[in-house]
N, C-alpha and C positions, 0 to 999 in steps of 0.2 A: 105898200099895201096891194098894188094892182099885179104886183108878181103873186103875193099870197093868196092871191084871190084865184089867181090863172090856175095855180096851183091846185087849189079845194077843187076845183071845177074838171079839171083831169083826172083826180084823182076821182072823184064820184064818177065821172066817164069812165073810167077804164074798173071800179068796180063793176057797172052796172053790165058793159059788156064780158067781165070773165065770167059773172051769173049768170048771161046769157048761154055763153061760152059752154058753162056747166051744165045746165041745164040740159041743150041740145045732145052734147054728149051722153047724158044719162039717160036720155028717153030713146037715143039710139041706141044705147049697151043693154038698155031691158028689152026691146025687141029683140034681140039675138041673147035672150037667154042670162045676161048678166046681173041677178038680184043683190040684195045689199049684204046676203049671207053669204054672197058665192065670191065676193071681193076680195082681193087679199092684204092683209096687215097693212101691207105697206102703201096702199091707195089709204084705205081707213085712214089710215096716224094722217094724211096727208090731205084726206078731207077736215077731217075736225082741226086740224093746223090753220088751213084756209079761214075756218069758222071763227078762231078762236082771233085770228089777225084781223079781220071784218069789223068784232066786239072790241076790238082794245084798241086798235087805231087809232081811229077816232076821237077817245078819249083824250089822247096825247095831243092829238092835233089841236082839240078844243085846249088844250094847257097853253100850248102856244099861240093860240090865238087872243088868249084872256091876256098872256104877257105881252106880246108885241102893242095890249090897249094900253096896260099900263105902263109902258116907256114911252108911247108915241101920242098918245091922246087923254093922260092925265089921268085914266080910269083908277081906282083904289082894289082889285079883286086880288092882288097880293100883297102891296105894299101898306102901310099903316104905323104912323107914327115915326117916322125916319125922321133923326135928326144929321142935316151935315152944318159945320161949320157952329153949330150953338143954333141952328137954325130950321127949324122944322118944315118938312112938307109938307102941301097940298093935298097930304093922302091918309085917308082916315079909313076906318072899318076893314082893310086887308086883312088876309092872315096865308102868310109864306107855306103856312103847311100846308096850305090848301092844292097849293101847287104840285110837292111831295104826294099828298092823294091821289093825285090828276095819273102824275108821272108814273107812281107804281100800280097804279089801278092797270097800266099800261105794260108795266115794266115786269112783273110776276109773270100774267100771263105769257108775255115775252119769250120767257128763258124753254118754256112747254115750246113753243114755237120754233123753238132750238130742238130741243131734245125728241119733242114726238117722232118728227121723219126718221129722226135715229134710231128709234125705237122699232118703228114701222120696216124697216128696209133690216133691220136686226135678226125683229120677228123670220123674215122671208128666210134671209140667208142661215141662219140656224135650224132652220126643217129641210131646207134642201141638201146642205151640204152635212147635216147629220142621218139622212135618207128617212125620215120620219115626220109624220105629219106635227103639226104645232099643236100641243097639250093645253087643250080649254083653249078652242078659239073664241067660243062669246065669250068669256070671262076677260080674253083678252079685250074685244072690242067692247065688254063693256066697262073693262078698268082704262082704256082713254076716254070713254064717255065723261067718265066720275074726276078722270085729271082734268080735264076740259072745264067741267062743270066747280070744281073746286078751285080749279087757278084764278076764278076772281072773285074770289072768295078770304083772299089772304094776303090782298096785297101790305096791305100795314105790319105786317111782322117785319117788314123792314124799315118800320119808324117808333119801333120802342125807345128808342132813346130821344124821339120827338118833342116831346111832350104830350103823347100822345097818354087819354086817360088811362087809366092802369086796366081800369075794371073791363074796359074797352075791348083793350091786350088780350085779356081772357078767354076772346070770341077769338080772334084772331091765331092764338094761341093753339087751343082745340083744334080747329080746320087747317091747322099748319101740320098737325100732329094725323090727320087724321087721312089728309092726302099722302102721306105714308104709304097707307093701306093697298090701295091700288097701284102703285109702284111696288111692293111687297110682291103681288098678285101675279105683276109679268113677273118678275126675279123666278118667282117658284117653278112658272111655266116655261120659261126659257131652258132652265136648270134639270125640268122636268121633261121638257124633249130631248135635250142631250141625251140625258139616262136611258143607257140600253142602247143608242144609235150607235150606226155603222158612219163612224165620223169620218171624214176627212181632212186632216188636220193643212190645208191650203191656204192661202194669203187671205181669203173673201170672209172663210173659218175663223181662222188665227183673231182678226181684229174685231169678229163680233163677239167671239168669247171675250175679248180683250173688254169691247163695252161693257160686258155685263159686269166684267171684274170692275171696271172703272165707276160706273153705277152704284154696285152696291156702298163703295170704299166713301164715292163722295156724298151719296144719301145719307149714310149712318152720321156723318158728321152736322146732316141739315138739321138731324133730330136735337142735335144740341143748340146751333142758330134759332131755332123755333121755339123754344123757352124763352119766354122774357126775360126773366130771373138769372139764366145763364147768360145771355146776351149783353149783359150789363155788361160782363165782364169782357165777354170776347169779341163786342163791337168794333169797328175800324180796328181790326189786327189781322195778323199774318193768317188765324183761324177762317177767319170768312174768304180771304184771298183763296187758301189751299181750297176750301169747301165747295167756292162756287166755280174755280176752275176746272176741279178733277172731276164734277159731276155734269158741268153746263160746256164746259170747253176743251177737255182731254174727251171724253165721254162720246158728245155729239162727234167730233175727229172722227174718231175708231169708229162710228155708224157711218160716215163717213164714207174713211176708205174702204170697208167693209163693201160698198155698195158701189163703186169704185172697180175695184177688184173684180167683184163678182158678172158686173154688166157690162165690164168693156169686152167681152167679146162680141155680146151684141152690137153691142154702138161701134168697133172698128172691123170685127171678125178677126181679132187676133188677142190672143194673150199676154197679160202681162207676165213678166218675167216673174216665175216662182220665187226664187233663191232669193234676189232681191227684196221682193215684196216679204218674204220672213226676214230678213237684216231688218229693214224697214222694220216689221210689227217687235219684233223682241229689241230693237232699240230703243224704239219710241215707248215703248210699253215700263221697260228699267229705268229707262231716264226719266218719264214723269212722274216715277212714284220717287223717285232721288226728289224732282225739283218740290212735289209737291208734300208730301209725307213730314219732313222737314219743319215746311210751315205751321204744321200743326203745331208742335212742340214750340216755335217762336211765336204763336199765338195765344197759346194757354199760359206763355210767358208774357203777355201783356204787352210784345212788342207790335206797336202800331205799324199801319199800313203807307204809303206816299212819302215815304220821309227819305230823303237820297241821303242822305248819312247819320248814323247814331254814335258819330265820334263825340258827341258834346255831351252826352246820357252816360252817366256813369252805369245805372243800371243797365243798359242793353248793349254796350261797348262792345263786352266779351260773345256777342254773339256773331261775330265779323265774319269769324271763318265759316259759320252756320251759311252765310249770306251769300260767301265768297265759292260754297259746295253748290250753292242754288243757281248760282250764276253760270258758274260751270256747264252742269247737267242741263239747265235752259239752252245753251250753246250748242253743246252736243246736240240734243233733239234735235234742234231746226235746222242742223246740216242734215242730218237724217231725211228731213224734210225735202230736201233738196234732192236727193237719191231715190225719192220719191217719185218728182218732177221728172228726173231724167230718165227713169223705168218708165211713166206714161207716156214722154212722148215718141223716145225711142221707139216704145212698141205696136204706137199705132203704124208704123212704115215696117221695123224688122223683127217686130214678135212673133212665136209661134202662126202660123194661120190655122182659124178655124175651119173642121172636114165637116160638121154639122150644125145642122140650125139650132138646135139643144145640146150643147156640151154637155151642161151641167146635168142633163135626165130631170131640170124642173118641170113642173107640171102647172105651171102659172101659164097667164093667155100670150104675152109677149112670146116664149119661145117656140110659138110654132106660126113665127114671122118667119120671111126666109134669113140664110148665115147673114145677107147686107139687105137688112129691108131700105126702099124704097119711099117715095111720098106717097103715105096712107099706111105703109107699116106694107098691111097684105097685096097683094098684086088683083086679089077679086075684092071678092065682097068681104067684110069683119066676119068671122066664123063664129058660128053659137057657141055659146057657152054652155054646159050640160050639166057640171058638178062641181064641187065647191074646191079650193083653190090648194089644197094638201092629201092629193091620195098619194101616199108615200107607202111603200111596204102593205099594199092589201091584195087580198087576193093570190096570194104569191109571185105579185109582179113589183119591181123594183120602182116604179111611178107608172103614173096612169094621168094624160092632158088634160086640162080641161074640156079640151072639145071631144073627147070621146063620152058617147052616148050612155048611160046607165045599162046595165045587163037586166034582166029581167029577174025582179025580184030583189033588185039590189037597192040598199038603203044608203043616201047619201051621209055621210058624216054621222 
């Protein structure tokens, strides 16, 4: 108990100083010009990530804290009516699901907590490297407003088969369906700043197209998990396996290496290896839809999930080879993986060297640090921020920095 306690007590310590932490920092970046409209995507997803971990924490922690009562000090808030031996316990009025609530009140928001930075760092590198600013930036920021705001809102769709009330389900059900929407909203925007751009088809490129392909693939199938009605059927199977990987863990990857890609020149002033880094993305890209694609069809077959062999199931026997192609292509990727590693570290000592402190021509505040910043980033003072975070193609200039000043007359975004 006194380790758990040291615990709570660190843990409310080092929130209270990363607020502080925040705070300081934004009342510096608004004196030099930096408004919350002039931010870019990928601070956004990465503020409201912060937010959204602060709200759900917690919750979890209090789960654990109600169970360590009830194994160590007799308390009843999960357990209730346990018989061992013919012999009942000392535990009355629990209720196990309680726990489950705790968990996923915790656990939903979670996966947002995954996927926003991805989103956010997606956002960036898809306007830079297609030369065009990002289509509906408030719509963007305000469809992770609406994800933020809706992810704890739904936790229980992943306890229909609970015994949770039905009628209950229905709420749950709707706000499952309706967080869609906003996830829709980037897909369109993303999709809709490629269109027309002078693309770049690069490694930084390559994998954030690749997210948004991995996104939509593993969204569409959330829309079927989010029906209670369907879910009966495709609870604990191969379904939810494929669903919540290809959307929550191939997905967040490619945001990723995308971001990866795109900023190690900053952080070492050298690049990584091209050629590689596309082996890299069209490996990984073929082989997770091998491993995961698959699943689907051994899921809408009713083949359950955790089970280290189906030799004793006469019905799912025949799906061996299924198993045996997934195992495969698992394999392959994560060597991939590995060609990965050895492209980044090789390249911070013998990869190309950067000749300027903007390779890329972005127009975000980092790249008019020097090619190796320093402690503090700038060598003076943090330079004003003037204009909002995507003047891509105006003017007839191919970008335009942040810190350059407005022309007269000229209307920001």
């Amino acid at each position: 108990m006194t380790l758990w306690l040291v615990s709570l007590v660190l843990f409310v310590v080092s929130v209270l100083l990363g607020g502080i932490n925040y705070v300081t920092t934004v009342l510096n970046l608004r004196t030099k010009g930096m408004t919350m409209w002039r931010m870019p995507l990928t601070i956004w997803a990465f503020l409201i990530t912060a937010i959204i971990g602060i709200l759900s924490f917690p919750v979890l922690v209090s789960g654990f804290l109600l169970l360590i009562l009830d194994r160590s000090l007799g308390t009843s808030f999960y357990l209730s009516e346990i018989f061992i031996g013919g012999q009942a316990l000392d535990h009355v009025g629990g209720s196990p699901v309680l726990y489950q609530h705790l968990f996923w009140f915790l656990g939903h928001p979670e996966v947002y907590i995954i996927i926003l930075p991805a989103m956010g760092i997606v956002s960036e590198v898809l306007s830079v490297h297609a030369r065009k600013p990002i289509f509906g930036y408030k719509a963007m920021v305000l469809s992770i407003l609406a994800i933020a705001f809706l992810s704890f809102i739904v936790w229980a769709h992943h306890m229909f088969m609970s015994g949770v009330n039905p009628f209950i389900s229905n709420f749950f059900v709707l706000f499952t369906l309706i967080i869609a929407v906003p996830s829709a909203v980037k897909v369109f925007n993303w999709i809709a700043t490629l269109y027309g751009g002078n693309i770049r088809f690069n490694s930084p490129m390559l994998f954030a197209i690749g997210f948004v392909s991995m996104f939509i693939s593993g969204g569409l199938t959330g829309i079927f998990l989010g029906n209670s009605t369907i879910d009966i059927q495709m609870h604990d199977t191969y379904f939810v396996v494929a669903h919540f990987h290809i959307v929550m863990g191939i997905a967040a990857f490619f945001g990723m290496f995308a971001g990866i890609y795109h900023w190690f020149p900053k952080m070492y002033s050298r690049f990584m290896n091209d050629t590689l880094g596309k082996i890299h993305f069209w490996g990984t890209l073929i082989g997770a839809y091998a491993i995961f694609w698959p699943m689907h069809y051994l899921g809408i077959a009713g083949v359950p999930r955790r089970y280290y062999s189906f030799d004793t199931f006469d019905t799912f026997r025949h799906f061996g080879t299924m198993n045996q192609f997934i195992t495969i292509a698992a394999i392959v990727v994560f060597a991939l993986q590995i060609l990965f590693v050895v492209n980044f570290f090789y390249s911070i000592w013998k990869g190309k060297k950067v000749t300027t402190q903007n390779p890329w021509g972005a127009s975000t505040l980092e790249w008019t640090t020097p090619i190796t910043p320093g402690h503090g980033n700038w060598p003076g003072n943090i330079p004003t921020v003037q204009r909002w975070a995507y003047d891509y193609g105006k003017d007839g200039r191919e970008f335009i920095s942040q810190i350059e000043p407005l022309a007269e007359g000229e209307v920001e975004h």
